[in-house]
MARLOTOR-155167 format. One record per atom (N, C-alpha, C): x, y, z negated. Coordinates in steps of 0.2 Angstrom, whole numbers, padded with zeros to 4 digits, always signed. Layout:
XYZ;...
//
This chain:
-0373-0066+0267;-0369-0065+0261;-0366-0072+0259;-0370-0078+0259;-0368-0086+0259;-0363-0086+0264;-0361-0085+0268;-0357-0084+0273;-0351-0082+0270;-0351-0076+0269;-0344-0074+0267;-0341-0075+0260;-0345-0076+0255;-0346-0079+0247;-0342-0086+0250;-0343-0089+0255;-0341-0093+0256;-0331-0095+0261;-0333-0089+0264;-0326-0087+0265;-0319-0087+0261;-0323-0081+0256;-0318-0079+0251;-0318-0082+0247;-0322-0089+0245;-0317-0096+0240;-0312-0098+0245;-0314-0099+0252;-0310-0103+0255;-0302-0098+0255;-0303-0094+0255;-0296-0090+0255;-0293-0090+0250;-0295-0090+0242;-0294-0091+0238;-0290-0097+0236;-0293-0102+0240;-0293-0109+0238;-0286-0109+0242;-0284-0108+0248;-0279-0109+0252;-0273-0104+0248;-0275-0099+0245;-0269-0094+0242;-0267-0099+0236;-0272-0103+0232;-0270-0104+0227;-0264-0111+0230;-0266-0114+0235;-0264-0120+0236;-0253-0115+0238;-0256-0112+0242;-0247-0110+0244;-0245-0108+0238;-0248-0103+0233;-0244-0101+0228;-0243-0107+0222;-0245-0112+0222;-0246-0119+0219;-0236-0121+0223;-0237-0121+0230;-0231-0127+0233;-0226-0121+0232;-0227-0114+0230;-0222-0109+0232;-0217-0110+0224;-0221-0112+0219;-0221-0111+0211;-0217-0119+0211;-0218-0124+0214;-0218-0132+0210;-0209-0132+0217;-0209-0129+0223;-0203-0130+0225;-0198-0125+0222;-0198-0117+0222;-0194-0116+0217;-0192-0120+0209;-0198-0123+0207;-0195-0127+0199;-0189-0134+0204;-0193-0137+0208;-0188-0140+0212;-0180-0139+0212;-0181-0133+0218;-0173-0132+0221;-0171-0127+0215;-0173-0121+0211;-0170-0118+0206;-0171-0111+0211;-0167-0110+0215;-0168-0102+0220;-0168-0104+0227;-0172-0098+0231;-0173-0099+0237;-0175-0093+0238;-0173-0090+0244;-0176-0083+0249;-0182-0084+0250;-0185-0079+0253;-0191-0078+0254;-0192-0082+0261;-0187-0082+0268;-0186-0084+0271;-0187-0092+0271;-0184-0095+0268;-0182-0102+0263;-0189-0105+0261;-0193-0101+0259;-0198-0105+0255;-0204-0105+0262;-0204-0100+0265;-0210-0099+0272;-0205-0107+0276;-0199-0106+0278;-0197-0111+0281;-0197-0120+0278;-0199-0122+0274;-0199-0125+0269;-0205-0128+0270;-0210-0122+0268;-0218-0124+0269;-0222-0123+0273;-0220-0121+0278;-0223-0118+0284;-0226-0112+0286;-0225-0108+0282;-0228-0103+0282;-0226-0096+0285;-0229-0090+0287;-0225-0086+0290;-0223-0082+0287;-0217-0078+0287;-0214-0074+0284;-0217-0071+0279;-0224-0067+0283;-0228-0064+0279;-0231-0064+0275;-0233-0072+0276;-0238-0075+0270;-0236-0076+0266;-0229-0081+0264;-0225-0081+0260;-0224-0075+0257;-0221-0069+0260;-0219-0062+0253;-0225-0062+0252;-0231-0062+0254;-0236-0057+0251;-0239-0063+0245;-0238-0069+0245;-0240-0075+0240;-0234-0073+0233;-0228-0070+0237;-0220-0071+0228;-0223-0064+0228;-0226-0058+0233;-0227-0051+0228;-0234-0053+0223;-0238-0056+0224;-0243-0058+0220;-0239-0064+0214;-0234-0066+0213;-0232-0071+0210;-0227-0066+0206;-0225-0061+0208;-0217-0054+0204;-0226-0053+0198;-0229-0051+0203;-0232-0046+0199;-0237-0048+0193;-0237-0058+0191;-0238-0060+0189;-0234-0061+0184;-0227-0061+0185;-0221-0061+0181;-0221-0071+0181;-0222-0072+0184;-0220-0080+0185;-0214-0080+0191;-0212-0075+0194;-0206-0075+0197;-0201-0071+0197;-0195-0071+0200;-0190-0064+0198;-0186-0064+0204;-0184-0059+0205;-0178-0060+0209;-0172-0059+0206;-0168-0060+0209;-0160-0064+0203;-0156-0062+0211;-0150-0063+0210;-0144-0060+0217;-0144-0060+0222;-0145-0056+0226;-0142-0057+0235;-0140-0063+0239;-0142-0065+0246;-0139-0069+0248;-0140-0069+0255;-0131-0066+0258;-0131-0064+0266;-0130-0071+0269;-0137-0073+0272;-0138-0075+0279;-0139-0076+0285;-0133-0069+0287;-0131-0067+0293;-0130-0061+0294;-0130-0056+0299;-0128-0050+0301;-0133-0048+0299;-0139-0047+0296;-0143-0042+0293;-0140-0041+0287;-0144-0038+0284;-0145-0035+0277;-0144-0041+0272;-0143-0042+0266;-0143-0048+0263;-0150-0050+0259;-0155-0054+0257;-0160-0055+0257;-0159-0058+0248;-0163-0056+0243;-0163-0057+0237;-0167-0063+0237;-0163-0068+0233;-0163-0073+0230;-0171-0075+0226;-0175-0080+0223;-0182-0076+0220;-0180-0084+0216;-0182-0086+0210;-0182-0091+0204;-0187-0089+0199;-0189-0095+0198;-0195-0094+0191;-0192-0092+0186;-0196-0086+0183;-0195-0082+0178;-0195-0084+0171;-0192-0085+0167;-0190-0088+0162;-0195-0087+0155;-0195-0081+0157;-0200-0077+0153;-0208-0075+0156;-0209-0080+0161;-0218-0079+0163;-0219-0084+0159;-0219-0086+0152;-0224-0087+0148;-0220-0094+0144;-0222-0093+0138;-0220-0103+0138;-0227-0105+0132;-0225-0113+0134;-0231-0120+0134;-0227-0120+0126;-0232-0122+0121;-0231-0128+0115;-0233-0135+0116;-0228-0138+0116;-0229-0145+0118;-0230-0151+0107;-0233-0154+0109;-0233-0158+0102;-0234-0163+0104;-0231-0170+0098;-0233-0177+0095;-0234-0177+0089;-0241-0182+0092;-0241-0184+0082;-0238-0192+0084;-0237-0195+0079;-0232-0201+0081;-0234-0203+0073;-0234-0213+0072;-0235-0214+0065;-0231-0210+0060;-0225-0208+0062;-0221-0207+0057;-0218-0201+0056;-0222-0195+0061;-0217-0189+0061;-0222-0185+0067;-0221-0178+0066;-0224-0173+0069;-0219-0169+0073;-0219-0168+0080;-0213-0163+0082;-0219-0158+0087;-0215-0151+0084;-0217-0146+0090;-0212-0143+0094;-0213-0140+0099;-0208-0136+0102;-0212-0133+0104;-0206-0126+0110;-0209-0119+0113;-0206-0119+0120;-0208-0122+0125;-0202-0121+0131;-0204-0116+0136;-0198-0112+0140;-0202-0107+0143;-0204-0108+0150;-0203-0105+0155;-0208-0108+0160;-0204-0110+0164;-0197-0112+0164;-0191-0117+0166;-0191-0122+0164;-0194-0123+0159;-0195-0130+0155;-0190-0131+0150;-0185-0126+0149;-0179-0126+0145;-0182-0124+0137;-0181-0129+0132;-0184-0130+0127;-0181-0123+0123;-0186-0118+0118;-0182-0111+0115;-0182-0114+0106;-0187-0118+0107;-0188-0117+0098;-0193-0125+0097;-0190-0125+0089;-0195-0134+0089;-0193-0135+0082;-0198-0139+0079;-0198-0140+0074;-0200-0147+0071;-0202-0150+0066;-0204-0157+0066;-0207-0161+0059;-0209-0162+0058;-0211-0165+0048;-0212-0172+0049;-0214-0175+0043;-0214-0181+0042;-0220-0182+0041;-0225-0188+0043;-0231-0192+0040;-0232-0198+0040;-0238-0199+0037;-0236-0208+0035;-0244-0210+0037;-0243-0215+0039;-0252-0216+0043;-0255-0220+0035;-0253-0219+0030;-0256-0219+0023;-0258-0212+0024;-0257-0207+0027;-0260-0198+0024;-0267-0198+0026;-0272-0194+0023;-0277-0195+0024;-0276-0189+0033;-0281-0194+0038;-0281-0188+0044;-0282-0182+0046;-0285-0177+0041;-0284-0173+0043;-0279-0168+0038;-0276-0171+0033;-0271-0168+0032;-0265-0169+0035;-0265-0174+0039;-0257-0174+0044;-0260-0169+0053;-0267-0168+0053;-0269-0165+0059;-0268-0155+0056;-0269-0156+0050;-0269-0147+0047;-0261-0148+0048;-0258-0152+0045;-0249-0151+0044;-0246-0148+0052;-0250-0152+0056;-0248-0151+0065;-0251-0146+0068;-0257-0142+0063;-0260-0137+0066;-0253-0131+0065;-0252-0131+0059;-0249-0124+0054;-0241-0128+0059;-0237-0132+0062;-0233-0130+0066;-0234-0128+0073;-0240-0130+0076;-0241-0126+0080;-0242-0118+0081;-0247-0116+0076;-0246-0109+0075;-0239-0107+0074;-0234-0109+0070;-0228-0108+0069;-0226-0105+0078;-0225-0110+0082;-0223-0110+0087;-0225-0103+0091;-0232-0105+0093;-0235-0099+0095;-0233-0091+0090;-0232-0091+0085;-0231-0084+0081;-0224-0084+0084;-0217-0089+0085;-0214-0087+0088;-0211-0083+0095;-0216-0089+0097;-0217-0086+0103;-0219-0078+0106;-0224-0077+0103;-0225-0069+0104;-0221-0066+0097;-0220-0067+0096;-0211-0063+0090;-0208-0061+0096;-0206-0065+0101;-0201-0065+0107;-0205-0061+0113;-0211-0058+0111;-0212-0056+0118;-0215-0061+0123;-0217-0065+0122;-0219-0072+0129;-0226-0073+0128;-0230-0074+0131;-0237-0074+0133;-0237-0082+0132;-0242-0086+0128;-0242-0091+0125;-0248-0094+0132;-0245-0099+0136;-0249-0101+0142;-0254-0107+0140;-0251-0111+0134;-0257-0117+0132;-0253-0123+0127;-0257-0127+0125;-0254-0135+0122;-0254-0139+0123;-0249-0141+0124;-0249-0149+0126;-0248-0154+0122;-0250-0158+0120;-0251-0163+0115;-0252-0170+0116;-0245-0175+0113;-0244-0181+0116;-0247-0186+0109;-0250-0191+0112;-0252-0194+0106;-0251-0203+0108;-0249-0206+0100;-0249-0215+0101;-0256-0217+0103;-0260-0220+0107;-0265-0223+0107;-0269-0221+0113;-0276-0223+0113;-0280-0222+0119;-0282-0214+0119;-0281-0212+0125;-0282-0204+0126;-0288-0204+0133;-0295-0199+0130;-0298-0198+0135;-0295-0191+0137;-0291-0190+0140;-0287-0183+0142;-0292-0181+0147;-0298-0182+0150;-0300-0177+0154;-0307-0173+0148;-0309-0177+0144;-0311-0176+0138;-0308-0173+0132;-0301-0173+0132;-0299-0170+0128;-0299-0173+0120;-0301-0181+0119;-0303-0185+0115;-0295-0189+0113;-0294-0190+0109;-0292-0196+0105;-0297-0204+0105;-0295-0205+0108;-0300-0211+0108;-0301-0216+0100;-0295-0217+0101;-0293-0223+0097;-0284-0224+0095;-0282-0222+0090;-0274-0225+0088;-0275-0229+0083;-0273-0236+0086;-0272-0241+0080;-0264-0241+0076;-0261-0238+0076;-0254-0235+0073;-0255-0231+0068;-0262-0225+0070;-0262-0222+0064;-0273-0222+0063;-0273-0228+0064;-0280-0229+0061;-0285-0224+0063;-0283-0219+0069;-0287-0214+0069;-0292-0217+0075;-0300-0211+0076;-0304-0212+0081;-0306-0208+0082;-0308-0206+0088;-0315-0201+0092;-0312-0193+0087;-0308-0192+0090;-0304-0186+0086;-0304-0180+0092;-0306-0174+0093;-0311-0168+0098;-0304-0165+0096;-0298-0164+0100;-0291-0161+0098;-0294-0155+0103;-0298-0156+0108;-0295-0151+0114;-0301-0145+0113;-0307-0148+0108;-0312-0144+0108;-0311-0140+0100;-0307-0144+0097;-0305-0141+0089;-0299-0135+0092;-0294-0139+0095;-0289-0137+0093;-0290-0127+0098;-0293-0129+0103;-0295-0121+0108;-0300-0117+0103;-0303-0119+0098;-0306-0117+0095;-0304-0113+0088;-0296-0116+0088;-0292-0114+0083;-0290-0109+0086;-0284-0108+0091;-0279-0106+0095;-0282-0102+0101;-0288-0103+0105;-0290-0098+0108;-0288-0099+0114;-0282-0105+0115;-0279-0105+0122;-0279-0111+0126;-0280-0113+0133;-0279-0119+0134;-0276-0123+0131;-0281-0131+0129;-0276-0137+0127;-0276-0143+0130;-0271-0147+0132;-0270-0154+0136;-0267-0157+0132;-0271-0164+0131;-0267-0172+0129;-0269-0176+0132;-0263-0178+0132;-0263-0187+0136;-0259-0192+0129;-0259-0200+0132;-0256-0203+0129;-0250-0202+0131;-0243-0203+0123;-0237-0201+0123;-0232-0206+0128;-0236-0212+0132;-0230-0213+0137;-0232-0209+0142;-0238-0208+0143;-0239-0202+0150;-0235-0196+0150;-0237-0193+0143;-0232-0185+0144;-0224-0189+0144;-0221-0193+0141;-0215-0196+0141;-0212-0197+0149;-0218-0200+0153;-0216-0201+0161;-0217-0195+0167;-0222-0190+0164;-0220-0183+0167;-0215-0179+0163;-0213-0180+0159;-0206-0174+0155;-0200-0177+0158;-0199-0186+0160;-0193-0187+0164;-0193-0187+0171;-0199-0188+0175;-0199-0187+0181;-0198-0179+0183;-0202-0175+0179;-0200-0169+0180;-0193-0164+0182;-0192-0165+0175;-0186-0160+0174;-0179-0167+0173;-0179-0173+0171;-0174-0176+0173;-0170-0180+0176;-0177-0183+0182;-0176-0187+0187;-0173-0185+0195;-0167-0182+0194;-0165-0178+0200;-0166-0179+0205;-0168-0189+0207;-0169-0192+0212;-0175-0192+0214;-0182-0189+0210;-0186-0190+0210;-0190-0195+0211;-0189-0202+0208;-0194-0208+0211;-0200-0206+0213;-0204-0208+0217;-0210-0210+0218;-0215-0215+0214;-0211-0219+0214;-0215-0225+0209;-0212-0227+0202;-0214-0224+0196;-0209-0225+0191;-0214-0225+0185;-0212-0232+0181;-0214-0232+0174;-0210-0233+0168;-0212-0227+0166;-0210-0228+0156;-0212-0230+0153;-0208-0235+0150;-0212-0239+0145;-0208-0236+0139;-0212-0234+0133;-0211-0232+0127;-0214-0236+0122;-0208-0237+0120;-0206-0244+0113;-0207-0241+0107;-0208-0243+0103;-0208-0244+0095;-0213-0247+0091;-0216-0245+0088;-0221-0251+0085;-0226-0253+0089;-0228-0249+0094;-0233-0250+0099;-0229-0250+0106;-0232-0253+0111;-0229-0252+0119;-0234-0249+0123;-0232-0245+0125;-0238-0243+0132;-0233-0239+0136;-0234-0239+0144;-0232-0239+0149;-0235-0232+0152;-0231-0225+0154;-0233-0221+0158;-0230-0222+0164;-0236-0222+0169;-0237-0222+0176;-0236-0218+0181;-0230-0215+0184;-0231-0210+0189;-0231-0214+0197;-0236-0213+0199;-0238-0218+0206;-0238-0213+0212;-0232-0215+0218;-0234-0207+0222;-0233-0201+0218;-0228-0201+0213;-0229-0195+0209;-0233-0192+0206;-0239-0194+0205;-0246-0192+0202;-0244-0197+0195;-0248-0194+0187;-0249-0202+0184;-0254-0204+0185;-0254-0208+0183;-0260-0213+0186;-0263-0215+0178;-0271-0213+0178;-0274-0215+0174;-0278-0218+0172;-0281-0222+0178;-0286-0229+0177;-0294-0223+0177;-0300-0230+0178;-0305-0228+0181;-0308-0224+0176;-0305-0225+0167;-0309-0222+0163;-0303-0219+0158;-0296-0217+0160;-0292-0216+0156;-0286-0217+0152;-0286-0226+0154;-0285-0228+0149;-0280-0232+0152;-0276-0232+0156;-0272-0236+0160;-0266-0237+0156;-0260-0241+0158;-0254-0243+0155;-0254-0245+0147;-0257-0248+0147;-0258-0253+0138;-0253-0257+0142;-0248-0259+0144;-0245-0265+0146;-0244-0269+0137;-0241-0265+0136;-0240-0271+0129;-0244-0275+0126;-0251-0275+0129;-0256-0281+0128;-0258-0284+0133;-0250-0285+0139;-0251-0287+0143;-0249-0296+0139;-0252-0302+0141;-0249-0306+0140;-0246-0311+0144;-0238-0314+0137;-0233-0313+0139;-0232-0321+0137;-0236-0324+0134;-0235-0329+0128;-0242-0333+0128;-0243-0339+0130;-0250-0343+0127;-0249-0346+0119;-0244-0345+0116;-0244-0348+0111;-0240-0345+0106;-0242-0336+0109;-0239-0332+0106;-0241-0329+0097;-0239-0325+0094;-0239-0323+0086;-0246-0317+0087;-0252-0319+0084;-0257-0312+0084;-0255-0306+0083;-0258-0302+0088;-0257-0295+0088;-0262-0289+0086;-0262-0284+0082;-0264-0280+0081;-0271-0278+0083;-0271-0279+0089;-0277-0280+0094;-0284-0286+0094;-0278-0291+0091;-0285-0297+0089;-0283-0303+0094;-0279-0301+0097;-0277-0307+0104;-0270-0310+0102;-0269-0315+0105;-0262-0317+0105;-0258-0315+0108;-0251-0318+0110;-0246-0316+0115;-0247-0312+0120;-0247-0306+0115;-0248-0300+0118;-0241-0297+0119;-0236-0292+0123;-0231-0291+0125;-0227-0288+0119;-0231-0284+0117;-0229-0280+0109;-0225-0285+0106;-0230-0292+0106;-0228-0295+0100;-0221-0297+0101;-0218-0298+0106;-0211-0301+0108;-0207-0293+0110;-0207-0288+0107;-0204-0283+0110;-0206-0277+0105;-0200-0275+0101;-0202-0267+0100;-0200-0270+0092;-0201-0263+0088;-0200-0262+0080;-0200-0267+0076;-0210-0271+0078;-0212-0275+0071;-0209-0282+0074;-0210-0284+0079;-0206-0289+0083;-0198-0290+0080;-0195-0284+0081;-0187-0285+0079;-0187-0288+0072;-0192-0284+0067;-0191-0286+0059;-0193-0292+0059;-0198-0293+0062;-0200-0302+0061;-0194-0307+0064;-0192-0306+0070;-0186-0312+0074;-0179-0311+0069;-0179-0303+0065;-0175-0304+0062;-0173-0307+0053;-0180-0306+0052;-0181-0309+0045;-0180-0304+0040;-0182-0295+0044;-0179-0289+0041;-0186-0286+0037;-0188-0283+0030;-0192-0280+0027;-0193-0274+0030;-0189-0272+0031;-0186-0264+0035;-0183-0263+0042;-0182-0257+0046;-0180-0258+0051;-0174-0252+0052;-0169-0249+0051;-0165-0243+0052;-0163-0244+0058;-0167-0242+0064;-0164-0242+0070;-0158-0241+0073;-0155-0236+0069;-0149-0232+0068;-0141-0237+0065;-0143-0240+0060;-0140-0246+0058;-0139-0253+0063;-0146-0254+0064;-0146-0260+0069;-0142-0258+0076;-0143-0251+0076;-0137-0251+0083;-0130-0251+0083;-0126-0248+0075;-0121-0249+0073;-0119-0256+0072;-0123-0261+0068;-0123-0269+0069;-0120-0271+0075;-0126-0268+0081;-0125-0271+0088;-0117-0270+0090;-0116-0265+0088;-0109-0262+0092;-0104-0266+0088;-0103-0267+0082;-0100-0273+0079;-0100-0280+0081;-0104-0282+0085;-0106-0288+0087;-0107-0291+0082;-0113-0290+0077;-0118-0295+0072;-0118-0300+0075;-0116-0307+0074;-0118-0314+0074;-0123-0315+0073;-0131-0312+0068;-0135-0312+0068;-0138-0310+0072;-0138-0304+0072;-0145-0298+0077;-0143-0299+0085;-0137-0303+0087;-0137-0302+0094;-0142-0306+0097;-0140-0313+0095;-0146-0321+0097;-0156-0314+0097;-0154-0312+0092;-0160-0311+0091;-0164-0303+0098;-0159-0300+0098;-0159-0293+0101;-0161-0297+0109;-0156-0302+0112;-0156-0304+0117;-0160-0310+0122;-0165-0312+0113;-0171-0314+0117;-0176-0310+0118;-0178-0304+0114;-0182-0297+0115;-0179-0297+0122;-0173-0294+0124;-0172-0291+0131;-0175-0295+0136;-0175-0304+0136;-0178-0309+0138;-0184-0306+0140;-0186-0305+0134;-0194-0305+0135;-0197-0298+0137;-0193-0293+0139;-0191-0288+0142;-0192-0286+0147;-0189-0291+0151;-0188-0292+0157;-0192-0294+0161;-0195-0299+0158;-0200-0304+0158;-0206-0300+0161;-0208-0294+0157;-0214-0290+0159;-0211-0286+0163;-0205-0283+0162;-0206-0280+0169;-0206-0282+0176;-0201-0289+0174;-0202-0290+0181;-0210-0291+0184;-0216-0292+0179;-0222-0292+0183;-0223-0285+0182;-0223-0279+0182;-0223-0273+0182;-0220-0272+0189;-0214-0272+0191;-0211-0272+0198;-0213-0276+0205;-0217-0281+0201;-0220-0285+0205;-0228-0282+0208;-0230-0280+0201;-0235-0276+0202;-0240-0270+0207;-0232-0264+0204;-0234-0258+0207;-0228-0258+0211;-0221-0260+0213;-0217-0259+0218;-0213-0254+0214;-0212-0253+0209;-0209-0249+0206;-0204-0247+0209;-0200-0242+0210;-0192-0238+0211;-0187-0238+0205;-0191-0235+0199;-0188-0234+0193;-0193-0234+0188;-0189-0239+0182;-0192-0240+0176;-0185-0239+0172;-0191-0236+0169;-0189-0230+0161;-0189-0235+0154;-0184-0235+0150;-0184-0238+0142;-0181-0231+0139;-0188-0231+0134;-0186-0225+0130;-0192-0227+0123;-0194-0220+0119;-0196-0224+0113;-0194-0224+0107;-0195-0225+0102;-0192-0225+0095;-0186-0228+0096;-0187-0237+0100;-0184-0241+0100;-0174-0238+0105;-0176-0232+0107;-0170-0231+0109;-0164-0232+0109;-0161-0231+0102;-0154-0232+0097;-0153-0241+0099;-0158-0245+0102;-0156-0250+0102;-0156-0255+0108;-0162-0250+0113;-0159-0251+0120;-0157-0253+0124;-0151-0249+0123;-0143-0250+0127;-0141-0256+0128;-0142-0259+0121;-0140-0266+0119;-0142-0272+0123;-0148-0270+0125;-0152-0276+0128;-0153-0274+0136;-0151-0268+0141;-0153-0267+0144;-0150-0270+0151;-0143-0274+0150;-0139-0281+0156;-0143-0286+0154;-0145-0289+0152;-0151-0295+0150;-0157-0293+0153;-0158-0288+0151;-0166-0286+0154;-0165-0285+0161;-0161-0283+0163;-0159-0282+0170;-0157-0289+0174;-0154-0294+0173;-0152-0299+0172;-0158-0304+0176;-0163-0304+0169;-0169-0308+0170;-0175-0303+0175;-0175-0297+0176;-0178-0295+0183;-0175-0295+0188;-0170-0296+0188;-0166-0298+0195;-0167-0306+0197;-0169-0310+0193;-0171-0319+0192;-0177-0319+0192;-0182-0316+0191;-0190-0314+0189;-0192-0313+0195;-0191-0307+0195;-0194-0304+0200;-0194-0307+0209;-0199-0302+0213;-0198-0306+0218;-0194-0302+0222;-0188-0305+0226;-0183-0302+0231;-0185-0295+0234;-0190-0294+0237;-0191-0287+0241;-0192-0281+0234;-0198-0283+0228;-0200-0276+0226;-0194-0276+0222;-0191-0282+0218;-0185-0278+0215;-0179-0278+0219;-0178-0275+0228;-0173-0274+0231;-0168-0266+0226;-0174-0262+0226;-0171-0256+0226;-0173-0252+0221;-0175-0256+0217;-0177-0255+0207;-0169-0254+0203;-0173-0246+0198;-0170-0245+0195;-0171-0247+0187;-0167-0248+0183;-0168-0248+0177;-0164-0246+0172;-0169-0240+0169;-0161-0237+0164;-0163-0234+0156;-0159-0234+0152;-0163-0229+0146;-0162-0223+0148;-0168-0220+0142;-0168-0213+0144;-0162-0209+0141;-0160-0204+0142;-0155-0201+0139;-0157-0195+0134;-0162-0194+0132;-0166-0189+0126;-0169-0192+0126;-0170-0189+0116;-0177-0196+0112;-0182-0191+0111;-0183-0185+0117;-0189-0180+0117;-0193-0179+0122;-0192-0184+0126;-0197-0186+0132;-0204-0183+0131;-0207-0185+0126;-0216-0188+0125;-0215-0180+0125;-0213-0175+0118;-0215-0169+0115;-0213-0164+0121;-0205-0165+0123;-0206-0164+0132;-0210-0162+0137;-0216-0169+0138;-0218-0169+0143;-0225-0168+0141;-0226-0167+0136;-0231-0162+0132;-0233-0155+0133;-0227-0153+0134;-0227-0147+0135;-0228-0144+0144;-0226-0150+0146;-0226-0150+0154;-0233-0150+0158;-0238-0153+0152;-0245-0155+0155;-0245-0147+0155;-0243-0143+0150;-0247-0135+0152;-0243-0132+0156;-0238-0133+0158;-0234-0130+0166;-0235-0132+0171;-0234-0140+0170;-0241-0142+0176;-0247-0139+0178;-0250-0136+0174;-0257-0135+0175;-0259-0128+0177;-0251-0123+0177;-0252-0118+0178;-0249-0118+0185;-0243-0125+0187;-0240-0124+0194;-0248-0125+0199;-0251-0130+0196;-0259-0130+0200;-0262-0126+0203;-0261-0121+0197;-0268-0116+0196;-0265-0110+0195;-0261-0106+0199;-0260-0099+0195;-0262-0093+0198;-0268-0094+0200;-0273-0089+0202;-0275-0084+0194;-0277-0090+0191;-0280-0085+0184;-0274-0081+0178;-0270-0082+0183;-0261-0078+0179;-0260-0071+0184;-0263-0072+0190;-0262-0068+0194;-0268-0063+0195;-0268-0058+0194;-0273-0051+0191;-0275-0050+0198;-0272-0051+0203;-0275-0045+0208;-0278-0050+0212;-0281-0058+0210;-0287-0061+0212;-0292-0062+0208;-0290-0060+0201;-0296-0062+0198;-0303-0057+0199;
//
């Protein structure tokens, strides 16, 4: 009886992995025969159909047009189903709350967003993000979609296998149980990471068509912290907490930082950085970029020692992990652009000749990466795992 109890994990275990690589290459290529995905992954004809009939009848796949290749018959086309289900993705972020609904193409349907102030007491900015979330999900099934999970991208230390908020010094918050609260609320899987992680799986994913293998996002604004996609995996340190680069330091005789230490990389880079080099009470990143584009006499000296110092960390970041591509995204976006020949500049001077041979570095082109990739952690989780979607193994 241990014998075969022991078999039929093992078959299990093997169907879930093909219907895993049959699901994540479809998201890949968009459409492919049946043909195609056996040839592709190695698999036999057979095992392939009988893996997309268990995937049809799951509704996470479809067939979509014909395509004659060759003197037989023409063979139907199969692509992810639009409507096998979609993910709500969220940030809380110091200054603002966004939800969204995306279906299982990753193609955003619905999204919404509020304002909050890290003066609100905690758990009325977490009740404000609960009633958007529910928002999302009542739309969701308004439309007929089967609500697959949440993802949730947050500023600060994230135990994401715990499902913990560790620690946000942006928004004073600690030891906050979102995945044990929040399933408890909603009934459905929930996943959070830190919001440069889901920001570096939401670009890797769906808009890195070149796929890097080695690639970090740094996400700017009051805070900096780095997501790690290493080999493609992110990468999350022995206890969770990997890519604090911005307490990398950058400076012995730097300005104190937040953290209690000195020249820490934040301090020369990002929001409160800008208003101090610039002597501003305020910061309207929107403004400072229309400045930049005027060529301000002031704010350029000041913009282009940041980039300086920019570069600076990454090029130990390139040095580091061998990176391919590094991502600038973040609040700080709108400002970016401005600094990103400088910063490229001083990693090409920094850095050492081989790991930055064939380094990329660019802004990102949407300022919805983090709530994005938010929502990815629960399509992720289903390209993993989609036996428990699929009725005729449970």
């Amino acid at each position: 009886m241990q014998r075969a109890n022991h078999k039929k994990a093992d078959q299990v275990t093997v169907r879930r992995l093909n219907m895993s690589a049959i699901l994540k290459l479809l998201r890949e290529r968009g459409t492919l025969a049946r043909a195609d995905l056996a040839k592709e992954l190695g698999m036999t004809r057979n095992t392939a159909s009988n893996i997309v009939t268990d995937l049809l009848s799951a509704g996470l796949v479809v067939e979509t047009e014909f395509r004659r290749t060759g003197a037989g018959r023409p063979g139907l086309l199969l692509e992810l189903a639009p409507n096998g289900g979609f993910a709500v993705g969220a940030e809380i972020d110091i200054n603002r709350i966004i939800v969204i609904a995306a279906d299982f193409n990753g193609k955003i349907l619905w999204e919404q967003s509020a304002g909050i102030s890290a003066a609100q007491p905690q758990d009325e900015s977490i009740q404000l993000a609960e009633r958007l979330v529910q928002d999302a999900l009542n739309w969701g099934r308004g439309e007929g979609l089967n609500p697959l999970g949440i993802g949730l991208g947050l500023a600060g230390l994230v135990d994401s296998e715990n499902g913990v908020l560790t620690y946000a010094p942006t928004l004073n918050w600690s030891d906050v149980p979102f995945k044990k609260r929040w399933e408890n609320n909603f009934g459905i899987p929930v996943y959070l990471d830190n919001e440069a992680n889901t920001s570096a799986l939401g670009y890797h994913t769906y808009s890195d068509r070149s796929k890097a293998r080695n690639l970090a996002y740094l996400s700017i604004g009051v805070g900096m912290a780095a997501g790690l996609m290493l080999e493609e995996r992110l990468f999350h340190g022995s206890s969770g907490f990997a890519g604090q680069a911005g307490h990398m330091k950058i400076r012995t005789d730097g300005e104190t930082c937040t953290c209690g230490d000195r020249g820490c990389w934040v301090t020369e880079v990002g929001i409160t950085a800008l208003a101090r080099k610039a002597g501003l009470q305020s910061i309207d990143l929107e403004q400072i970029s229309k400045a930049l584009r005027d060529q301000d006499e002031k704010l350029i000296p000041v913009v282009d020692e940041m980039a300086e110092m920019l570069g600076l960390g990454i090029a130990n970041l390139v040095n580091l992990f061998n990176l391919d591509t590094v991502v600038l995204g973040g609040a700080m976006r709108p400002v970016l652009p401005y600094m990103l020949e400088t910063t490229k500049s001083v990693v090409d001077e920094r850095a050492l000749k081989q790991p930055r041979k064939n380094v990329r570095i660019k802004v990102s082109g949407r300022d919805n990466d983090s709530v994005f990739g938010a929502a990815c952690l629960v399509l992720d989780a289903i390209m993993n795992d989609p036996v428990p979607l699929v009725r005729s193994l449970i």
